[in-house]
C-alpha positions as CSV (number, residue, x, y, z in Angstrom):
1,X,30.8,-9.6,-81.7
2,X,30.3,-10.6,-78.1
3,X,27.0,-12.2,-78.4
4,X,27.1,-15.4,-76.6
5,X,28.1,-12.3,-73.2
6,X,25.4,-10.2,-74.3
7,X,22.7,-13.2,-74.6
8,X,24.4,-14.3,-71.0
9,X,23.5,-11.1,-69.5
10,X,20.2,-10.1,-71.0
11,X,18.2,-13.6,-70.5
12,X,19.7,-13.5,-66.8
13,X,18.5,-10.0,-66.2
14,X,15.0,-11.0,-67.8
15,X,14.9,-13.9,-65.4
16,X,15.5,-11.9,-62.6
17,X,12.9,-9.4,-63.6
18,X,14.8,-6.7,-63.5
19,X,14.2,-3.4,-66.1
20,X,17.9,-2.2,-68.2
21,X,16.5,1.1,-66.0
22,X,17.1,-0.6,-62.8
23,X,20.1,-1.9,-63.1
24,X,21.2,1.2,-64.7
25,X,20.3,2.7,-61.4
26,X,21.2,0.1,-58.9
27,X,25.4,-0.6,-60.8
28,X,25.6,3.3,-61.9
29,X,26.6,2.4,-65.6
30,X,24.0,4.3,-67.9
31,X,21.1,2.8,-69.4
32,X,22.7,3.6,-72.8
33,X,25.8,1.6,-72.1
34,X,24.0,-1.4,-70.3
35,X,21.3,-1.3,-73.6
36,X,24.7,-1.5,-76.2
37,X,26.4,-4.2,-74.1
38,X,23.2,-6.4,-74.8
39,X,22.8,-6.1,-77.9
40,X,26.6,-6.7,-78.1
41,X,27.2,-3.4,-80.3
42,X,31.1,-2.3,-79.7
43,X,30.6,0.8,-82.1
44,X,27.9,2.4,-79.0
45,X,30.1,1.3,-75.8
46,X,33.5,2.9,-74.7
47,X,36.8,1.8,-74.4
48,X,37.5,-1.6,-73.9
49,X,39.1,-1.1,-70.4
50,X,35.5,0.5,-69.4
51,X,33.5,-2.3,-70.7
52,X,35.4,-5.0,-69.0
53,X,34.6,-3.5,-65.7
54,X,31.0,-2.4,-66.5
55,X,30.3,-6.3,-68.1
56,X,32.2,-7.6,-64.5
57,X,30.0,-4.8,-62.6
58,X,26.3,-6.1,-64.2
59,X,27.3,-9.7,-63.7
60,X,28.2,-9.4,-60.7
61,X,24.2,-7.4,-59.8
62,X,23.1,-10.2,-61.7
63,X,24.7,-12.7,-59.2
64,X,26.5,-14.6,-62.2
65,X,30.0,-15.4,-62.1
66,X,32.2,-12.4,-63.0
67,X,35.2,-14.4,-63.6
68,X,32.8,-16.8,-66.1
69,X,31.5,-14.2,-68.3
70,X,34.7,-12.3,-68.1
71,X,36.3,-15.5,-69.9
72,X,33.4,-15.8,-72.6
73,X,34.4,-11.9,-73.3
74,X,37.5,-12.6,-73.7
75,X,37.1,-15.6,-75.7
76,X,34.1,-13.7,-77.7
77,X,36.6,-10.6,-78.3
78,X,39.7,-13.0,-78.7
79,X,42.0,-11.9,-75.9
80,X,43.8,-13.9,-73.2
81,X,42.4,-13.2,-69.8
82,X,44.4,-10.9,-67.7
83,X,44.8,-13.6,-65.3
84,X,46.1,-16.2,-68.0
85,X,49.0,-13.1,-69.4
86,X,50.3,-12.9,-65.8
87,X,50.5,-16.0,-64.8
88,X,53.6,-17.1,-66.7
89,X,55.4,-13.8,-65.7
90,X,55.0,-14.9,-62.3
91,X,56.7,-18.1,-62.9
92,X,60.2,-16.3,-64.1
93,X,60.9,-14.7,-61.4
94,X,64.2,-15.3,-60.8
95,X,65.6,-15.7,-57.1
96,X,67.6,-13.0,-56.8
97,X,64.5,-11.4,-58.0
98,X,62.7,-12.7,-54.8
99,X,66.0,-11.9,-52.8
100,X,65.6,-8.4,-53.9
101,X,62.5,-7.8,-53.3
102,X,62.2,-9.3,-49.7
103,X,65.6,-6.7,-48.6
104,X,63.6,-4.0,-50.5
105,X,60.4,-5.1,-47.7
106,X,63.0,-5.8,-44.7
107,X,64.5,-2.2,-45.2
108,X,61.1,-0.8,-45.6
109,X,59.7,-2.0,-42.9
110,X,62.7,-1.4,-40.5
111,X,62.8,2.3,-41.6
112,X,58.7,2.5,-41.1
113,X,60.0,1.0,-37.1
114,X,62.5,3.6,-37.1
115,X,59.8,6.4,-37.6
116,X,57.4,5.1,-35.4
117,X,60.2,4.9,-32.4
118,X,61.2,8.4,-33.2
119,X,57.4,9.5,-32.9
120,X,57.4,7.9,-29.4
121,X,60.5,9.3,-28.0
122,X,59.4,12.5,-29.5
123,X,56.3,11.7,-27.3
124,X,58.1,10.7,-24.2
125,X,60.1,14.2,-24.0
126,X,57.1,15.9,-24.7
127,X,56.1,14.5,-21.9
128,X,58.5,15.1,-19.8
129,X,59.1,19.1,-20.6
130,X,55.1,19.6,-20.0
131,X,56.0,17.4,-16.6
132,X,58.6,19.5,-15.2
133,X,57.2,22.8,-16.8
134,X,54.4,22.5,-14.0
């Protein structure tokens, strides 16, 4: 499976000169893992949620587009991207959706002022009492 990611990876880390070893070192994902990824063999690399950030991770080092080879993955594994799942969610929220989450931010940030002017009267009688106390 994912060979077309794994042939992405590898030929641009050959072109760049770069050792499995030192990107091992340079992107903290083991030599092991980075080894399995390009030879695209699932049964050595861990869980899928892992691999997608260590395959975004080594593209990345590798200056390649991490959103590019993320979409080969998932084509290669035969997932819809993240992005691509959410997107329609987005679209049905409702407005009184919207309407509830803007009070739910309006009342949070109105109790966050609240605090913060209680902190600065609490300040300004502080204040005062070490005023008057001299």
């Amino acid at each position: 499976m994912m060979n077309m990611t794994a042939q992405i990876l590898k030929e641009n880390r050959e072109k760049l000169g770069l050792s499995i070893s030192e990107v091992a070192e340079s992107t903290k994902i083991s030599s092991r893992v980075l080894d399995a990824i390009e030879r695209g063999d699932l049964d050595d690399l861990p869980a899928l949620t892992f691999l997608r950030g260590f395959i975004r991770t080594y593209a990345r080092h590798l200056k390649l587009d991490p959103e590019q080879v993320m979409q080969a993955f998932n084509e290669e594994m035969g997932e819809v991207s993240p992005r691509a799942m959410t997107q329609p969610e987005e679209a049905k929220v409702s407005e009184e959706e919207k309407l509830i989450i803007r009070k739910s931010l309006t009342s949070r940030t109105f109790a966050a002022l609240g605090i913060l002017i209680l902190i600065a009267i609490i300040i300004f009688v502080k204040h005062l009492v070490v005023k008057y106390e001299k």
